[in-house]
PDB file with one MODEL, atoms N, CA, C and O in Angstrom:
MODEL        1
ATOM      1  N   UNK A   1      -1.649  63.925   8.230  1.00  0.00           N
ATOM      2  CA  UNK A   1      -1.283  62.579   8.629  1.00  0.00           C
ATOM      3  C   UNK A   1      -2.389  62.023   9.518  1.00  0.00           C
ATOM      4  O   UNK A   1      -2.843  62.798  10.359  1.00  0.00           O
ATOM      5  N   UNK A   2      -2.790  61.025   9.463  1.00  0.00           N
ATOM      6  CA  UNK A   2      -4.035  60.138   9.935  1.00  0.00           C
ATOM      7  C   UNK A   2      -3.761  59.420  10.342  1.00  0.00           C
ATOM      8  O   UNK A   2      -3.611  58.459   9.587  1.00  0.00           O
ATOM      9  N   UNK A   3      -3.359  59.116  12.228  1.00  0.00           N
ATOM     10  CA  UNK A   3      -3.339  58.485  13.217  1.00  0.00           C
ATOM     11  C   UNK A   3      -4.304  57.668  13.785  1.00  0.00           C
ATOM     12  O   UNK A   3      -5.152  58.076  14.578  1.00  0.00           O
ATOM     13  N   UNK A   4      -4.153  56.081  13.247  1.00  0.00           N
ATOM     14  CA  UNK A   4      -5.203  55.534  14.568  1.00  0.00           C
ATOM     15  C   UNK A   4      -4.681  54.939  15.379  1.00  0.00           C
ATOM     16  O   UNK A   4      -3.456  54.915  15.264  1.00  0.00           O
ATOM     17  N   UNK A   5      -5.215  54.259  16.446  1.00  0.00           N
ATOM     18  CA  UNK A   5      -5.348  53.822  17.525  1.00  0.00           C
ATOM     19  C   UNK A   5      -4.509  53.002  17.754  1.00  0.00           C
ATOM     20  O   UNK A   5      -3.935  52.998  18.844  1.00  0.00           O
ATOM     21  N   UNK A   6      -4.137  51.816  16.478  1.00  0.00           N
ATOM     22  CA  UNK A   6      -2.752  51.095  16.112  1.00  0.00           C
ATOM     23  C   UNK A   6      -1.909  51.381  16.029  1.00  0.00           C
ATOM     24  O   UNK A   6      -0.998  50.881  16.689  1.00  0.00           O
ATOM     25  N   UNK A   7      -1.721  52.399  15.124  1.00  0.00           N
ATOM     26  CA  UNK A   7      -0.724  53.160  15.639  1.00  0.00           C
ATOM     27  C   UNK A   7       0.210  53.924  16.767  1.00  0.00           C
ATOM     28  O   UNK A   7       1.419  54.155  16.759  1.00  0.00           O
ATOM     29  N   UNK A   8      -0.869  54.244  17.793  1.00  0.00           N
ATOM     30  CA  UNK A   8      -0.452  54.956  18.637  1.00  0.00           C
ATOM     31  C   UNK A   8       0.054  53.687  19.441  1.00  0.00           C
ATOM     32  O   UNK A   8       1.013  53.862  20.193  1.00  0.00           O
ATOM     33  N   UNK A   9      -0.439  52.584  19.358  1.00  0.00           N
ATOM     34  CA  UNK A   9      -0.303  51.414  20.412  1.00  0.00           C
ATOM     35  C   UNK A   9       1.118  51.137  19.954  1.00  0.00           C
ATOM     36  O   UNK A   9       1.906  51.107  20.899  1.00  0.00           O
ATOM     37  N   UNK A  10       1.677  50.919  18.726  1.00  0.00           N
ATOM     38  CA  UNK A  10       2.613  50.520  18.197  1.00  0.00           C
ATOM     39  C   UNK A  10       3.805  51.507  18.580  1.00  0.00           C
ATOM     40  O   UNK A  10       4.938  51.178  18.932  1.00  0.00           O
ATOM     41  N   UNK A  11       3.358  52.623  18.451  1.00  0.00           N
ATOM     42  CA  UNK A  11       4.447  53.398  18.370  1.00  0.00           C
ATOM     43  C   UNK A  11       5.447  53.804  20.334  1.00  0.00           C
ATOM     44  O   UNK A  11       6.522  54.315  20.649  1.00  0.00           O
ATOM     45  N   UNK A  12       3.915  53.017  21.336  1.00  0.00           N
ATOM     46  CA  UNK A  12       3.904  53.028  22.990  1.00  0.00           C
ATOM     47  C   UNK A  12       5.013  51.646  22.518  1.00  0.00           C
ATOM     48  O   UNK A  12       6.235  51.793  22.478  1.00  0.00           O
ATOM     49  N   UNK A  13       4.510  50.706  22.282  1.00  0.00           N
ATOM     50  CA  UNK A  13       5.615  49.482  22.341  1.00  0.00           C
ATOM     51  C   UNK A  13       6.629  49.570  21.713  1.00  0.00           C
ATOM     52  O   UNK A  13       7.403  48.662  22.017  1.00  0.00           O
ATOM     53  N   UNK A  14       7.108  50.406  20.780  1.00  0.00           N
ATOM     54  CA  UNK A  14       8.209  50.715  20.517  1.00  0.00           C
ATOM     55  C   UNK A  14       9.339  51.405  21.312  1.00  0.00           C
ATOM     56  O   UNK A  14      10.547  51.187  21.410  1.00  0.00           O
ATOM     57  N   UNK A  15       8.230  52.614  22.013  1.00  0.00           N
ATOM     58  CA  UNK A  15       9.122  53.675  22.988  1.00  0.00           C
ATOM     59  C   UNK A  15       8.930  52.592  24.511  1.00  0.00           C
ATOM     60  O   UNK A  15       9.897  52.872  25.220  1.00  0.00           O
ATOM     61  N   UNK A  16       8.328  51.841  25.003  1.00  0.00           N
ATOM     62  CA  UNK A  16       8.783  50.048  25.944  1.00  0.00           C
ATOM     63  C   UNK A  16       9.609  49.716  25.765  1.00  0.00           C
ATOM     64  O   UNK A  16      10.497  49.643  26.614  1.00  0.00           O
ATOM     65  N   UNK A  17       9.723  49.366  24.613  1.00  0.00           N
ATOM     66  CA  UNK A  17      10.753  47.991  24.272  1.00  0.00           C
ATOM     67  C   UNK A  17      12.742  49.093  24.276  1.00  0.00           C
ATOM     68  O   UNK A  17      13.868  48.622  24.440  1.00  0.00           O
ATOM     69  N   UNK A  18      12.387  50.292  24.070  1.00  0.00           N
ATOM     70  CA  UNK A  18      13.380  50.745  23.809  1.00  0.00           C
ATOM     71  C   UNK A  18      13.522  51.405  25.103  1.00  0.00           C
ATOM     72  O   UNK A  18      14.293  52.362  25.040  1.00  0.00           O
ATOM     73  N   UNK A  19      13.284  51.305  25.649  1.00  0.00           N
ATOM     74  CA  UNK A  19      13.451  51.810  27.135  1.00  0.00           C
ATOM     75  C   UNK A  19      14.162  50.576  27.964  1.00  0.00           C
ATOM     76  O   UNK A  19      15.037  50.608  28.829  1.00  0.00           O
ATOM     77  N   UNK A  20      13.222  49.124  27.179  1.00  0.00           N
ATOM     78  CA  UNK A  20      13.616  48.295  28.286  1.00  0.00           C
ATOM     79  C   UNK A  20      15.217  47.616  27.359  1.00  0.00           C
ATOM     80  O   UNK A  20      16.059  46.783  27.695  1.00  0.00           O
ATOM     81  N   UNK A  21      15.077  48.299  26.360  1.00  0.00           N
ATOM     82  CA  UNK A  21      16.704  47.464  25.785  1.00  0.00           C
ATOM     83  C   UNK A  21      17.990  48.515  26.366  1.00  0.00           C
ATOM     84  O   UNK A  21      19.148  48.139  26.547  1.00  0.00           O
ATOM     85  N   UNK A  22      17.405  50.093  26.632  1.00  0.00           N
ATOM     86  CA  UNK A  22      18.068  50.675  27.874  1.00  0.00           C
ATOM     87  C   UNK A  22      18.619  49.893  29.400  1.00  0.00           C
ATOM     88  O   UNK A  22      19.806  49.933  29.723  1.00  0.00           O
ATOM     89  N   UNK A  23      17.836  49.379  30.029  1.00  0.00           N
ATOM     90  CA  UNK A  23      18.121  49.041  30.728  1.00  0.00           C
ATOM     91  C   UNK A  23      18.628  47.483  30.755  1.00  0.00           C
ATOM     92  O   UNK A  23      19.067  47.135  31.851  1.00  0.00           O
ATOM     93  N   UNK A  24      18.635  46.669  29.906  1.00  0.00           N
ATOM     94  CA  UNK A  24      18.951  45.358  29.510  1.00  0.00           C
ATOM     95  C   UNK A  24      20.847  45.860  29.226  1.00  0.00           C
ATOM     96  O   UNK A  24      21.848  45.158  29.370  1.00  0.00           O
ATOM     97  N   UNK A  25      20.754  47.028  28.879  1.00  0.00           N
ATOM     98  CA  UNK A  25      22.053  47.563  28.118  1.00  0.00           C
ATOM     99  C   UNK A  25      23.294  47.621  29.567  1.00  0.00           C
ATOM    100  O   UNK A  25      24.336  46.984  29.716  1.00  0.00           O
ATOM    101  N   UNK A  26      22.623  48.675  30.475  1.00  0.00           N
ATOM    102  CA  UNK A  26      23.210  48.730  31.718  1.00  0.00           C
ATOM    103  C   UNK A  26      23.792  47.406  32.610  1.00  0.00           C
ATOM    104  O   UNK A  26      24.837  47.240  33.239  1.00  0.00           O
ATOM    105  N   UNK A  27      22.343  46.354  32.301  1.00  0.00           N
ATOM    106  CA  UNK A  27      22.719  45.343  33.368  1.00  0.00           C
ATOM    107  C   UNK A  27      23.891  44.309  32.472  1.00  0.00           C
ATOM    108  O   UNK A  27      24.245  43.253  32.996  1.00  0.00           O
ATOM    109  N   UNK A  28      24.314  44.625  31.411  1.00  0.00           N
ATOM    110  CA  UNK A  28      25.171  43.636  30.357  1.00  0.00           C
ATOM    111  C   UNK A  28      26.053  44.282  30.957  1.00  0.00           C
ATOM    112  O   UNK A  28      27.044  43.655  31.332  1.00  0.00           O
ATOM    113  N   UNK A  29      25.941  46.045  31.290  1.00  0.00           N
ATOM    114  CA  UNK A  29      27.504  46.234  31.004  1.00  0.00           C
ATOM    115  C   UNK A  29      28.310  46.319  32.406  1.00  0.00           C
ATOM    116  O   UNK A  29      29.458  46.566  32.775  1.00  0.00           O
ATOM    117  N   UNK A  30      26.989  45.954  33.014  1.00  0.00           N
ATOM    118  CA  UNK A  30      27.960  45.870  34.572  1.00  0.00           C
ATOM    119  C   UNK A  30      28.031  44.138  35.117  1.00  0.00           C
ATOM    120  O   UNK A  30      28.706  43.821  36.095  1.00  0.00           O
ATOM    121  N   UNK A  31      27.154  43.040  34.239  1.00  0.00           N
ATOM    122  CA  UNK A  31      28.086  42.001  34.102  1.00  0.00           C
ATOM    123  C   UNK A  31      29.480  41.846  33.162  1.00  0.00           C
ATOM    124  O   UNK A  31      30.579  41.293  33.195  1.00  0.00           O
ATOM    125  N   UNK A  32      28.986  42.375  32.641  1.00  0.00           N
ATOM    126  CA  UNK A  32      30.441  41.648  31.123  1.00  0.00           C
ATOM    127  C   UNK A  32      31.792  43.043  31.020  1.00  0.00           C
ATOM    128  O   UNK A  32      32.854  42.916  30.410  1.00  0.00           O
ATOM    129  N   UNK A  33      31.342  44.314  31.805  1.00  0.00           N
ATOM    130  CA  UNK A  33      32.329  45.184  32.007  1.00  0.00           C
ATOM    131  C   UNK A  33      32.512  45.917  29.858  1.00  0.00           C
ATOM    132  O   UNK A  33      31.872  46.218  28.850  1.00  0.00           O
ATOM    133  N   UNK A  34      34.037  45.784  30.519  1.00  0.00           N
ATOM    134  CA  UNK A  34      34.547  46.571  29.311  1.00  0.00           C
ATOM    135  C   UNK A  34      33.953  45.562  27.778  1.00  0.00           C
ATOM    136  O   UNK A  34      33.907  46.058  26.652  1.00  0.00           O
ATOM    137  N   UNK A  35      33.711  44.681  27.974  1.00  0.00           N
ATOM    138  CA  UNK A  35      33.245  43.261  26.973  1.00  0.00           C
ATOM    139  C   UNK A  35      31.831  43.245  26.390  1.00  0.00           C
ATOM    140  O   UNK A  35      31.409  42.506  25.500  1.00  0.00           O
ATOM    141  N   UNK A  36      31.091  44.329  27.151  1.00  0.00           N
ATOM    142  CA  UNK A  36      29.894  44.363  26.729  1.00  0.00           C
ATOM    143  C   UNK A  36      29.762  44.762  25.809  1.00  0.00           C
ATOM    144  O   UNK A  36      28.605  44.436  25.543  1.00  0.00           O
ATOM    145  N   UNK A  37      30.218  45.427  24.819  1.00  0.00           N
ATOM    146  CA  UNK A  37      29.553  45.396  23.525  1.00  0.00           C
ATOM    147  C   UNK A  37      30.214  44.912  22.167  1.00  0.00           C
ATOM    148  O   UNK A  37      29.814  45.029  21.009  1.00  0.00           O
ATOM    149  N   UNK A  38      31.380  44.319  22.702  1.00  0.00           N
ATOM    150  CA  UNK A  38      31.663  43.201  21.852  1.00  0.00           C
ATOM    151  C   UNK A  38      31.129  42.214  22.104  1.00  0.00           C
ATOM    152  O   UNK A  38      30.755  41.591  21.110  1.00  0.00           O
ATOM    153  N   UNK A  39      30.898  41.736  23.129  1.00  0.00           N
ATOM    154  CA  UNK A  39      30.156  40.546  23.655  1.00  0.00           C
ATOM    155  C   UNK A  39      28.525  40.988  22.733  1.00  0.00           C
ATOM    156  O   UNK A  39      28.222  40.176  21.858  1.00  0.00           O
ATOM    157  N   UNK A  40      27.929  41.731  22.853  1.00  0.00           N
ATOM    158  CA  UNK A  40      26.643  42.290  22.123  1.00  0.00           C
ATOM    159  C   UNK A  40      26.739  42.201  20.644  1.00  0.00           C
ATOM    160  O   UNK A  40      25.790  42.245  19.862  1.00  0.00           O
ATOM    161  N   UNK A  41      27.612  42.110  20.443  1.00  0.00           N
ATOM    162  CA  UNK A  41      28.312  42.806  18.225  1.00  0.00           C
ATOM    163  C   UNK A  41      28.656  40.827  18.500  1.00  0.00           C
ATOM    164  O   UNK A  41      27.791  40.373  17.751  1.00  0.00           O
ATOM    165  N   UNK A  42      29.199  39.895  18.958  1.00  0.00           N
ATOM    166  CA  UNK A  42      29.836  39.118  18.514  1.00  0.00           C
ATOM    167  C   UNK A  42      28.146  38.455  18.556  1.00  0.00           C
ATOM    168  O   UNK A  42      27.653  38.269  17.444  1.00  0.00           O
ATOM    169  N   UNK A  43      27.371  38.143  19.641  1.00  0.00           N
ATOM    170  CA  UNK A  43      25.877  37.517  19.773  1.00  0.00           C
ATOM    171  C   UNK A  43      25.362  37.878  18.518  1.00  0.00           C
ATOM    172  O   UNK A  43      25.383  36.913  17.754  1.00  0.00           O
ATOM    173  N   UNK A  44      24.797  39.154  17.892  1.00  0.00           N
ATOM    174  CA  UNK A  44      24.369  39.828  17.163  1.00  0.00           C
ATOM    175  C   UNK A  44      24.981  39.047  15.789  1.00  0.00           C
ATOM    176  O   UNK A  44      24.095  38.522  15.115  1.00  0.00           O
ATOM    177  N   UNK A  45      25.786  38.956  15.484  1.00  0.00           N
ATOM    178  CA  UNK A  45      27.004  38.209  14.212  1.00  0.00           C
ATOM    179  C   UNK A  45      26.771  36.722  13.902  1.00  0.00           C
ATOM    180  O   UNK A  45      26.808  36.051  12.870  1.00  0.00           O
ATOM    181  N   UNK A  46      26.465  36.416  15.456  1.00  0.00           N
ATOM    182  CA  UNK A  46      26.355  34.872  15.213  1.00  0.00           C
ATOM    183  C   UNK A  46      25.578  34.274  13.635  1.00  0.00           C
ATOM    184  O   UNK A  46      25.477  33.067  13.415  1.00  0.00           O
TER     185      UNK A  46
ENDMDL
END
């Protein structure tokens, strides 16, 4: 398998972005409580 440099960049902003939808996750669920992930599934549906 033959890794370049794009890759590796891509694959850093992937493991970012999923870190920061970790913590985006927490701060929903301690506004919106028990609602947060229907509140997340109903946005998502729109």
């Amino acid at each position: 398998m033959k890794i370049n440099h794009e890759s590796i960049q891509l694959a850093e902003k992937i493991i970012e972005l999923d870190l920061l939808r970790d913590e985006l996750l927490e701060e929903l669920i301690v506004l919106a409580g028990n609602h947060a992930f229907d509140l997340l599934r109903a946005i998502q549906n729109r």
